[in-house]
Structures are given as structure tokens and as C-alpha cells.
NUKE-894932 format. One record per residue (C-alpha): x, z negated, y negated; residue in three letters. Coordinates in nm, 4 decimals. Example, Ala and Ser with C-alpha at 12.3 -4.5 7.8 and 13.67 -1.06 7.14 Angstrom:
1.2300:-0.7800:0.4500:Ala
1.3670:-0.7140:0.1060:Ser
//
This chain:
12.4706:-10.5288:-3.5437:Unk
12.2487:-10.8013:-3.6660:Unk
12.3499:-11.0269:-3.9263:Unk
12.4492:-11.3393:-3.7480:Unk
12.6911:-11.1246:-3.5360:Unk
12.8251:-10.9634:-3.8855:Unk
12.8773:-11.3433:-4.0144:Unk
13.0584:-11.4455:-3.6773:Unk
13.2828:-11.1208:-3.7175:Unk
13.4234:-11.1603:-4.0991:Unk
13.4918:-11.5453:-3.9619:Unk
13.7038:-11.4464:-3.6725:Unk
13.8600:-11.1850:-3.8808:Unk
13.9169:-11.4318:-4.1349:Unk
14.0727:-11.7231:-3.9024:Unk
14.2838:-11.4275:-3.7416:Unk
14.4612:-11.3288:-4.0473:Unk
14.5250:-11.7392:-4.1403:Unk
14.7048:-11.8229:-3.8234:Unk
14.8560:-11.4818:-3.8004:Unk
14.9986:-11.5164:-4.1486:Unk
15.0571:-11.8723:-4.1377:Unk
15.2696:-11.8623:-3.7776:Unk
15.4930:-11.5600:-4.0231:Unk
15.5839:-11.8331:-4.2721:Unk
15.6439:-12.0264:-3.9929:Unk
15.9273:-11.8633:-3.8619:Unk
16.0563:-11.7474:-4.1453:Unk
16.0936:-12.0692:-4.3173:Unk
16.2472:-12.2438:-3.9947:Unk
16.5050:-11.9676:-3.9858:Unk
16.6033:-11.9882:-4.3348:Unk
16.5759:-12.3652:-4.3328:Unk
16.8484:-12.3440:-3.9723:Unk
17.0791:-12.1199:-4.2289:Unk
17.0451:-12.3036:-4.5383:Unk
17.1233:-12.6470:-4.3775:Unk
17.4469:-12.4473:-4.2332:Unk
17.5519:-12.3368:-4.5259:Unk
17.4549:-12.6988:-4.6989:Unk
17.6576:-12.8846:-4.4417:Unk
17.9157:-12.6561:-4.4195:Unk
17.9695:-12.6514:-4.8207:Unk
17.9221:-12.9527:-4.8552:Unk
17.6528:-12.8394:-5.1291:Unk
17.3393:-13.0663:-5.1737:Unk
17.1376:-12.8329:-5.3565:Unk
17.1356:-12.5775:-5.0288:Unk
17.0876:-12.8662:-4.8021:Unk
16.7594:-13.0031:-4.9897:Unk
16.6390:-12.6224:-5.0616:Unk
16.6611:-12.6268:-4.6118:Unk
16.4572:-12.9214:-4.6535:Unk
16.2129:-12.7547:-4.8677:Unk
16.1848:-12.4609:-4.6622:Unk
16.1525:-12.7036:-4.3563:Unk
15.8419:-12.8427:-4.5394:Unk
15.6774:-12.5207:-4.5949:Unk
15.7034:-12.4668:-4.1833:Unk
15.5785:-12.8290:-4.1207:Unk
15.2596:-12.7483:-4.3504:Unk
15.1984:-12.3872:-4.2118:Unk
15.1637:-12.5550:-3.8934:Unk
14.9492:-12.8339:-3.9977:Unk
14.7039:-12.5245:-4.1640:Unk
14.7257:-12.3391:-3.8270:Unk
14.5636:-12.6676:-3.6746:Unk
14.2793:-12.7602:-3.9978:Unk
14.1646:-12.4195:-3.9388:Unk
14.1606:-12.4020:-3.5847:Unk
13.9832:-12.7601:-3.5755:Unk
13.7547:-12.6057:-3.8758:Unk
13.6074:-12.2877:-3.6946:Unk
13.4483:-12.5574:-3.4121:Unk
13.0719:-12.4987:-3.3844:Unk
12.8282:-12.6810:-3.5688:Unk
12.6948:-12.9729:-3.2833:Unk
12.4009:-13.2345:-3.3192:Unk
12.6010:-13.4406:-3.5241:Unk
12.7456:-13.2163:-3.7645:Unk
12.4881:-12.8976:-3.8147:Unk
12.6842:-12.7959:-4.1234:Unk
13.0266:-12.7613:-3.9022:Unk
13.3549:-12.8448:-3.9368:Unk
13.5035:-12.6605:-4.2453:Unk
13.6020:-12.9660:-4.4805:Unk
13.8916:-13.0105:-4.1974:Unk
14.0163:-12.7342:-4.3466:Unk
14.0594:-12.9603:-4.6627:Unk
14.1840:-13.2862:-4.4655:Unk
14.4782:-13.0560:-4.3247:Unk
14.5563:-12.9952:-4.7076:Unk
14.5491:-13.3464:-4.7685:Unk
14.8141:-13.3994:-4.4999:Unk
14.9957:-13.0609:-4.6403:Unk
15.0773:-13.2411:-4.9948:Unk
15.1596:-13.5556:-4.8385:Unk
15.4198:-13.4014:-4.6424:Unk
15.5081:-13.2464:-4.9607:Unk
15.5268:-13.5403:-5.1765:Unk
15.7364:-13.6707:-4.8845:Unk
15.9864:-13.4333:-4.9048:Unk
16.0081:-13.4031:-5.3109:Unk
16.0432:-13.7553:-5.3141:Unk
16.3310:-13.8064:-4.9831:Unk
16.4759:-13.5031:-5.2342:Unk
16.5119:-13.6738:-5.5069:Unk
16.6743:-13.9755:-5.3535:Unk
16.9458:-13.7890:-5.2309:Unk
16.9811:-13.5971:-5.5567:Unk
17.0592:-13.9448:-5.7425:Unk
17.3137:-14.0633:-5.4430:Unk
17.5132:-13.7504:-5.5137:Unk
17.5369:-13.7756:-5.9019:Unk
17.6570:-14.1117:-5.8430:Unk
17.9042:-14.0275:-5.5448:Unk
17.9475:-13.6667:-5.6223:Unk
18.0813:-13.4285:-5.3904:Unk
18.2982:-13.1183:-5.4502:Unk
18.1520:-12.7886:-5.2788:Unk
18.2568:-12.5214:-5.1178:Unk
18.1426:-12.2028:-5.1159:Unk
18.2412:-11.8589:-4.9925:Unk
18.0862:-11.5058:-4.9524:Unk
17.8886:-11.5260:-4.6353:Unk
17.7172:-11.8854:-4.7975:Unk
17.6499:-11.6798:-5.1230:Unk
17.4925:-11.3963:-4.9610:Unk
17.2575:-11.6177:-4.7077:Unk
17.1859:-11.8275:-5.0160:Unk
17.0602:-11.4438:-5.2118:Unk
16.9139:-11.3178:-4.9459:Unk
16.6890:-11.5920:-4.8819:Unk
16.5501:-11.5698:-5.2712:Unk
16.4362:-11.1721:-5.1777:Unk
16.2896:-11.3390:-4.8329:Unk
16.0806:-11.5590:-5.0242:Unk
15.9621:-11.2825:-5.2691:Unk
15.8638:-11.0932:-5.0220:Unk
15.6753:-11.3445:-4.8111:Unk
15.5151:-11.5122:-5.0785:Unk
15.3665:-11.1838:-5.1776:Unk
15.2673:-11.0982:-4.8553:Unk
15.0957:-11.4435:-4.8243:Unk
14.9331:-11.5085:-5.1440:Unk
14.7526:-11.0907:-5.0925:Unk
14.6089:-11.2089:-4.7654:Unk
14.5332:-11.5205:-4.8574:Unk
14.3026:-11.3610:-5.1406:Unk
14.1799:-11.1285:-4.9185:Unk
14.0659:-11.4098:-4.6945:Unk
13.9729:-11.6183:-4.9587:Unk
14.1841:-11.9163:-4.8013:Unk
14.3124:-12.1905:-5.0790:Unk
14.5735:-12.2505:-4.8279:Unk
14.7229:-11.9238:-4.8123:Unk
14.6935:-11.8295:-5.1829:Unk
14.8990:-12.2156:-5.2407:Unk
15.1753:-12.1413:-4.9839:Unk
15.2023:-11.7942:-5.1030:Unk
15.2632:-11.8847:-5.5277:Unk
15.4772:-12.1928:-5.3498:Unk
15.6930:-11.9608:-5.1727:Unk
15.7672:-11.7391:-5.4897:Unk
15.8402:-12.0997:-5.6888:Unk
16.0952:-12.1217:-5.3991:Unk
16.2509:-11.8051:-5.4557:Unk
16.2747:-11.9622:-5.8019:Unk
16.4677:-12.3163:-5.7054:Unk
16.6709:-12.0847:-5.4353:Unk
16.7956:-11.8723:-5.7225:Unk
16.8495:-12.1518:-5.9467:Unk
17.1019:-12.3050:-5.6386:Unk
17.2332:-11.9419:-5.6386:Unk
17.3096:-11.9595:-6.0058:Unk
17.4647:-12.2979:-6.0113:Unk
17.6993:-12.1636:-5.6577:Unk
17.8390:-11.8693:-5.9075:Unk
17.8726:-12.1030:-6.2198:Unk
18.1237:-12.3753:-5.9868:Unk
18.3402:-12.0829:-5.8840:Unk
18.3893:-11.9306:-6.2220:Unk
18.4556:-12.2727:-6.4255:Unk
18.4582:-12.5355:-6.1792:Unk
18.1763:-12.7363:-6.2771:Unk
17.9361:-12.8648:-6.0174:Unk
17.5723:-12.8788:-6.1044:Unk
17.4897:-12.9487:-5.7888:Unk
17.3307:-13.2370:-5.7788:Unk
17.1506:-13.1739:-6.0721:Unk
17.0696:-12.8734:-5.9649:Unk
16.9332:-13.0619:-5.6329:Unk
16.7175:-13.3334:-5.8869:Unk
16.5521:-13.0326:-6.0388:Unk
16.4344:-12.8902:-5.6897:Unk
16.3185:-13.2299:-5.6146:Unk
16.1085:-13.2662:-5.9000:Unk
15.9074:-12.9482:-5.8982:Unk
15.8308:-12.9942:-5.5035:Unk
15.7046:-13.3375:-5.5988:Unk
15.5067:-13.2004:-5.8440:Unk
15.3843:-12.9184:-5.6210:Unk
15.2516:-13.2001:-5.3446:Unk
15.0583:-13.3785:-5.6646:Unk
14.8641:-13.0808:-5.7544:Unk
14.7977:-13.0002:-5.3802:Unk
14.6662:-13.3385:-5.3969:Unk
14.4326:-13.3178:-5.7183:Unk
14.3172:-12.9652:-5.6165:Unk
14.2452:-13.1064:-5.2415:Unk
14.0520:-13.3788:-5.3636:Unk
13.8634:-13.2115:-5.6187:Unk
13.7275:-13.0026:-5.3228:Unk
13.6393:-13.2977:-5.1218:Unk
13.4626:-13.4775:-5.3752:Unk
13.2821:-13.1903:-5.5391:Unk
13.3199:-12.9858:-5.8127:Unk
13.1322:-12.8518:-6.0939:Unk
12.9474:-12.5082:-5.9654:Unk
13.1403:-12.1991:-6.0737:Unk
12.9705:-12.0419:-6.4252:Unk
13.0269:-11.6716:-6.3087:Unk
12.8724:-11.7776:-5.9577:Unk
12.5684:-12.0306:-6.0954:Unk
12.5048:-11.6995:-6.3202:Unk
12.4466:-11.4332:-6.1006:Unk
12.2585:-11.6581:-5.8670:Unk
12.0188:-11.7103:-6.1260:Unk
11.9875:-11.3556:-6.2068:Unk
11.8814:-11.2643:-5.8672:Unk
11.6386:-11.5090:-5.8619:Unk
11.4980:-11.4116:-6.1868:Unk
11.5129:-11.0480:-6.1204:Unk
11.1750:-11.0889:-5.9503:Unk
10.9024:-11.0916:-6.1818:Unk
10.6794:-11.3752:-6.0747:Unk
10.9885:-11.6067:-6.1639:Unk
10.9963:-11.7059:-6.4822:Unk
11.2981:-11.9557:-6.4149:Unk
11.5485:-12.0736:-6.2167:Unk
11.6476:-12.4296:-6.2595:Unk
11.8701:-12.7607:-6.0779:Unk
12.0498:-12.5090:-5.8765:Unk
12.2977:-12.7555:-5.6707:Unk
12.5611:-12.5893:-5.4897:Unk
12.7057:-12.7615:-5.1243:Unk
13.0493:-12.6748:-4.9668:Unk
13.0839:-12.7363:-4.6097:Unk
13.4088:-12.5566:-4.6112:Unk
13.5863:-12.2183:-4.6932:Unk
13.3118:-11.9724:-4.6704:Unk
13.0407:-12.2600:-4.6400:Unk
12.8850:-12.2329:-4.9359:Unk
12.4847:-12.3958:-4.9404:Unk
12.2469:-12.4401:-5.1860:Unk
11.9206:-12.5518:-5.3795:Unk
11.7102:-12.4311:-5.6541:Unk
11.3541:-12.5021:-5.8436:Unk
11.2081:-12.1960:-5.9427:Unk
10.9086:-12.1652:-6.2284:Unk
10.6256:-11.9584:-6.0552:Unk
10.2744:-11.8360:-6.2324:Unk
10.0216:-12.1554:-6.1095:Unk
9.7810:-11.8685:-6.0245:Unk
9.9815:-11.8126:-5.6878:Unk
9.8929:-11.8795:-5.3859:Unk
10.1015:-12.0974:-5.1186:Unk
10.1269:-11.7828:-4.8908:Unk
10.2568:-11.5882:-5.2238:Unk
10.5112:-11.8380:-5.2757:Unk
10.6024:-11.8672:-4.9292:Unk
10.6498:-11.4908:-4.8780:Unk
10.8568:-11.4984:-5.2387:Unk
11.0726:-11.7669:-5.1438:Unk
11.1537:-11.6143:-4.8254:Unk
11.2451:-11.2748:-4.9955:Unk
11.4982:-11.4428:-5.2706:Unk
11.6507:-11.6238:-5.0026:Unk
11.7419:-11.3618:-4.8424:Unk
11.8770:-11.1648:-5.1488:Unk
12.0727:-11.4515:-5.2507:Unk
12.2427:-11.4631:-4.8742:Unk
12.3011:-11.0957:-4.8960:Unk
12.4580:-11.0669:-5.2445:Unk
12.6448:-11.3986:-5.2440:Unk
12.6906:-11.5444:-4.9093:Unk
12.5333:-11.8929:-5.0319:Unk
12.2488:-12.0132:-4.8258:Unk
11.9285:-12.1123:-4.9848:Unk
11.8821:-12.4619:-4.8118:Unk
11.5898:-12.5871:-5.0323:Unk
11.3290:-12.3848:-5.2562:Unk
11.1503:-12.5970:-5.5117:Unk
10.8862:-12.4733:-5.7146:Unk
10.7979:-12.5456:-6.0958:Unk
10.3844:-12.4489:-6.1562:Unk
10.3863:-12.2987:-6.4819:Unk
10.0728:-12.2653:-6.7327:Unk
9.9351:-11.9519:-6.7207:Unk
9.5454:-11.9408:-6.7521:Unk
9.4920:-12.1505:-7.0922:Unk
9.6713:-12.0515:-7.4468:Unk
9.6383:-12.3260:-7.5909:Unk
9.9177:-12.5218:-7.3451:Unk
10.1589:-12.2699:-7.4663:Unk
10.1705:-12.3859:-7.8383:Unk
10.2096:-12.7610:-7.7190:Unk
10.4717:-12.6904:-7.4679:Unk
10.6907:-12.4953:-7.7503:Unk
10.6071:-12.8340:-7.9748:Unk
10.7319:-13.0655:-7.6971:Unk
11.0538:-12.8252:-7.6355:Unk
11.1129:-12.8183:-7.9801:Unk
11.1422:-13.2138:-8.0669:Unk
11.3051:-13.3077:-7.7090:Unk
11.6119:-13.0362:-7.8000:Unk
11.6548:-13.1863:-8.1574:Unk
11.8425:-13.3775:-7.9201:Unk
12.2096:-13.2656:-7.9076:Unk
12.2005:-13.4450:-7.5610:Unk
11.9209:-13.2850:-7.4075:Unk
12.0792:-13.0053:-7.2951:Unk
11.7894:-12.8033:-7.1672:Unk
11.3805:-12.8415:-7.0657:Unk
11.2014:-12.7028:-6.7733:Unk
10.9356:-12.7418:-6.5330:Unk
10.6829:-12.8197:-6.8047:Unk
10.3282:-12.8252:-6.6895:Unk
10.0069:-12.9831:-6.8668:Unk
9.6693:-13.0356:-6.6951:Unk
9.4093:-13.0898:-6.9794:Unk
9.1408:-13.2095:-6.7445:Unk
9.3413:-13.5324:-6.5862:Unk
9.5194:-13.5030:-6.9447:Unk
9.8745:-13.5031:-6.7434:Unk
10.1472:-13.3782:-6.8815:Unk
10.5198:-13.3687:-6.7010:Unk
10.8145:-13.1822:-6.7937:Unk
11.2351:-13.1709:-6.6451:Unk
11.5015:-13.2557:-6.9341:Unk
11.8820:-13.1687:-6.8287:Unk
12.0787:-13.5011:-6.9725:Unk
12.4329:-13.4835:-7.0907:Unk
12.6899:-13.6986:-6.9269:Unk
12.7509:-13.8486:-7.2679:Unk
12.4455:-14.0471:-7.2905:Unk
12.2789:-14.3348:-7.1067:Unk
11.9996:-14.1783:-6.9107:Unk
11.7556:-14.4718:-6.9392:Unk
11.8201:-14.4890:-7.3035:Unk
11.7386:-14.1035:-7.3373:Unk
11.4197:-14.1529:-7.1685:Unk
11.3262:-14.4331:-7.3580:Unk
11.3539:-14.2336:-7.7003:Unk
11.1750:-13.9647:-7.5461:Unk
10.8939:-14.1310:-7.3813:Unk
10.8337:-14.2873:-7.7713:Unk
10.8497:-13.9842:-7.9216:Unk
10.5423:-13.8252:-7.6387:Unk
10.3813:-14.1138:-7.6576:Unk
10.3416:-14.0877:-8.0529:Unk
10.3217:-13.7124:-8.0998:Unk
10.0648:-13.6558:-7.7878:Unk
9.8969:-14.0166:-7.7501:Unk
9.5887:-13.8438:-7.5497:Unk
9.8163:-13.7306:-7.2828:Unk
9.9854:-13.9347:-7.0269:Unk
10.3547:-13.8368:-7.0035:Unk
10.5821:-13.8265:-6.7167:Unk
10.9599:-13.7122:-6.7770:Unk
11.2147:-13.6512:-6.4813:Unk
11.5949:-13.6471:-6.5925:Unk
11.8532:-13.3882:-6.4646:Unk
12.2116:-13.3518:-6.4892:Unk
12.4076:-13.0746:-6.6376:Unk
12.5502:-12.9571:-6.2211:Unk
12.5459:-12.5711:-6.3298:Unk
12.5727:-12.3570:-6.5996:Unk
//
């Protein structure tokens, strides 16, 4: 089995075990939303009634992630050549707001209660649904969060730890049930506030955590690391440096890297090197090597060596300079160019100002050129 059919493979598997999973919490959340609201209306409890709502939410966004990542696993077209993953992350958008919806319709009816309070009424069969729904969710959130690991779906691992915070707010409802019948205080509505607020909260995080992934985040350390090492594990590379990571999706991971090579290769040695790490890096990581740049490095005069540690040395007296690379001098044109990795704290063109002074007075025979990066990976 070649490796594009290996690729295809772990993606069905993967969207198999979302929907599969997904159209589970679906049915057990509109069944346990249908008894709930029973028991709610029947009790006249609104704690139980907005805990149906919650459940009904859960359903509504299982079904919403059934669609993102049916939509998602389209083929890539002329259009879009990196797919449709980030769908996958729209649907999630959609998820909280339905969410937020909910928490915030919750809430509402919380306050109309404490202010027109009702008394409840509960009896065994209410109490048991109401306790057998908080093992229910235990269970399924479990179930859901493990595959959703497995898969490595953000979707599945956020309904799952949602559905055990359910179990939570169903067992507080539970609580408050046995505390009216023993003393004949109602916490009901309270009780129902409380729910309200931690779903609303719930559909804010979604939101952050959804639109972190849609706008980009920093490049995981542990992921940026090994990358690296894999790239440096060959001996003609004596760095790896701007690697930029691109997410087109769950399990759409792309990106780019300069690499430091030995100026005494040849464009068919770097060609067949490049070609060789890219490969490793798909094979060990899953991230595709878009874009290969390379970094010539001094390696047939001494002399360079000295000036290049004297040039590293005064640019990182800077506590902003976070890092120097890519540093080659040609003593015949009297060129000399070098990468410096900026902190976000300071004003880039200021930075290179100070530098380009501080070249220009400590090497005035060479003509200096300085390119500023940012601090993307660790």
C-alpha cells in the first residue's frame, strides 16, 4: 500500500469514528433531553427543564460537527488545493454560538423564576431519571473524549469533558431535588442560574479556542522541537531556522523551514538533501515540508569564523534579539548578511537601526545587510 492510499485510509478511519461517535451523543442527548423536559414540566422544576435544554444543545452541536466534518473531508479543487479542513473550525464557531445561545435563554429564565418562584414537585420515578442521566453522561463523555483523542478531533475531546461538566450540573439539580424534600427549601432556580452560567461560559471558551485556531497560533514547542531535530540529525545541516507551521485543518498540518548547509555543496547535493528531510519530516510527523530554504554557511576561510562569533556576540547583548542565523560573509565583494529573530516587544525598524550603527562602526569595510525575523517557533 503506497503512502497516499495509507494517508486516505487513517482519514476515512478518522471521519468514521467522528460521525459514528457524534450521531451516539446524538441520540443520547435527545433522549435524555425528551425525559428531562418531562420530568421539568411535570415538576414543575426549572432546573430539570433548562438541564433538557442543555442536553438539547449538546444534540444540536453534534449535528452541526457531523456536517463541518463531512463538508471538511471534500477534495482539494482548483480553488482551494489545501482543502476544506478549516470548515471543521467554522462548524465550531456555530457550535459555541448555539451554546452561548442556550446559556444565555438559560439564564433568563433562571431570573424569571427567582422573581416568580415556583414550588416543585418531585417524586421517585423524576429522581431516578434525573440520577440516571448523571451515570449516562459519565459514561458518554468518557466514551467521547477517548475517541476523540484517538482521532485527534478538538470537537470530540470538547463535547466529551462538556458532557462530564453535565453530569456535574445534572447532579447538582439532583442534589438540590433531595435537599426540597427533606427541608422544603427550593434552590431551584438558583440552582437553574448556576447551570446557566457555566454553559455560557462553556460557549465563550469554545469561542476563544475556535478562533485561536482560525487565526493562528503560536507553533507547538514539543512539535517545533523535534522537527528541528530531524532536520539537524543530518550532518550537512548545521541549522534549522524560521520554521513556520500552516493548518489547513485537523490533520492538515504544512510547513516551511531555512536550513544552514556547508557553501561547498552543490545544487544537486542540496536538492537530493532537501528531498530526503522532507520526507523524514512527513514520515515522523505528518507535517508537510511546503518550502525548503537554504542558509550558505562559511566553510572554506577561518578567518570568517572569528568575525561571525564577534557580530553574534554584540547583536545578542541585545535582550531583544532573540537569536542570529543565516550569517554569511563574502570577503571578495566585502558583503556581509546575517537573520536576527526580533522580539515582539520592540519596534523592528528601531532594532535595525541600532544594529545597522553598530555594523556599520565595528566592520566599516564591509557592507551590511540585516533581515528581521519573528519569534513564530521555539
Amino acid at each position: 500500500m503506497n503512502k497516499s492510499n495509507v494517508v486516505e485510509t487513517e482519514e476515512t478511519t478518522r471521519e468514521k469514528v467522528i460521525v459514528r461517535t457524534s450521531v451516539l451523543g446524538v441520540l443520547t442527548n435527545v433522549l435524555l433531553a425528551i425525559f428531562k423536559a418531562i420530568v421539568g414540566l411535570a415538576s414543575h422544576s426549572i432546573a430539570v427543564t433548562l438541564d433538557a435544554v442543555n442536553n438539547l444543545s449538546d444534540a444540536l452541536s453534534s449535528v452541526v460537527a457531523i456536517i463541518g466534518t463531512k463538508l471538511a473531508k471534500k477534495a482539494p479543487n482548483r480553488k482551494h488545493p489545501f482543502g476544506y479542513g478549516r470548515i471543521e473550525y467554522l462548524s465550531a464557531m456555530i457550535v459555541s454560538g448555539i451554546v452561548l445561545y442556550a446559556g444565555i435563554t438559560s439564564v433568563v429564565e433562571s431570573i424569571k423564576k427567582i422573581v416568580n418562584p415556583e414550588t416543585p414537585e418531585y417524586g421517585v420515578v423524576s429522581l431516578t431519571i434525573v440520577g440516571a442521566a448523571v451515570v449516562v453522561k459519565i459514561v458518554l463523555g468518557g466514551y467521547v473524549r477517548k475517541q476523540g483523542k484517538r482521532v485527534n478531533s478538538g470537537a470530540l475531546v470538547a463535547s466529551g469533558s462538556d458532557a462530564l461538566f453535565d453530569a456535574i450540573l445534572s447532579f447538582s439539580v439532583l442534589v438540590s431535588a433531595i435537599i426540597f424534600i427533606l427541608t422544603g427549601v427550593s434552590l431551584e432556580a438558583w440552582v437553574g442560574v448556576l447551570i446557566s452560567c457555566f454553559i455560557i461560559k462553556a460557549g465563550v471558551d469554545m469561542t476563544i479556542e475556535t478562533l485561536d485556531d482560525i487565526l493562528g497560533i503560536r507553533a507547538d514547542k514539543e512539535t517545533a522541537r523535534r522537527v528541528k531535530s530531524l532536520l539537524t540529525s543530518e550532518p550537512e545541516v548545521r541549522g534549522a531556522y524560521d520554521l513556520v507551521l500552516f493548518n489547513y485543518g485537523p490533520e492538515k498540518n504544512y510547513a516551511s523551514v531555512h536550513l544552514e548547509l556547508p557553501d561547498s555543496m552543490t545544487v544537486d547535493e542540496v536538492d537530493c538533501l532537501t528531498r530526503k528531510l522532507e520526507s523524514k519530516v512527513r514520515e515522523e510527523t505528518g507535517l508537510i515540508l511546503v518550502a525548503v530554504g537554504v542558509y550558505a554557511r562559511n566553510v572554506r576561510d577561518e578567518i570568517i569564523a572569528g568575525i561571525r562569533d564577534e557580530v553574534f556576540k554584540k547583536v545578542l547583548a541585545h535582550d531583544w534579539a532573540l537569536q542570529v542565523h543565516g550569517f554569511y560573509l563574502d570577503r571578495a565583494t566585502k558583503k556581509m548578511r546575517f537573520d536576527v529573530v526580533l522580539s515582539f516587544d520592540v519596534n523592528p525598524k528601531d532594532a535595525l537601526k541600532i544594529l545597522y550603527d553598530e555594523m556599520t562602526l565595528a566592520f566599516p569595510e564591509f557592507e551590511t545587510h540585516i533581515s528581521p525575523d519573528f519569534d513564530v517557533s521555539d
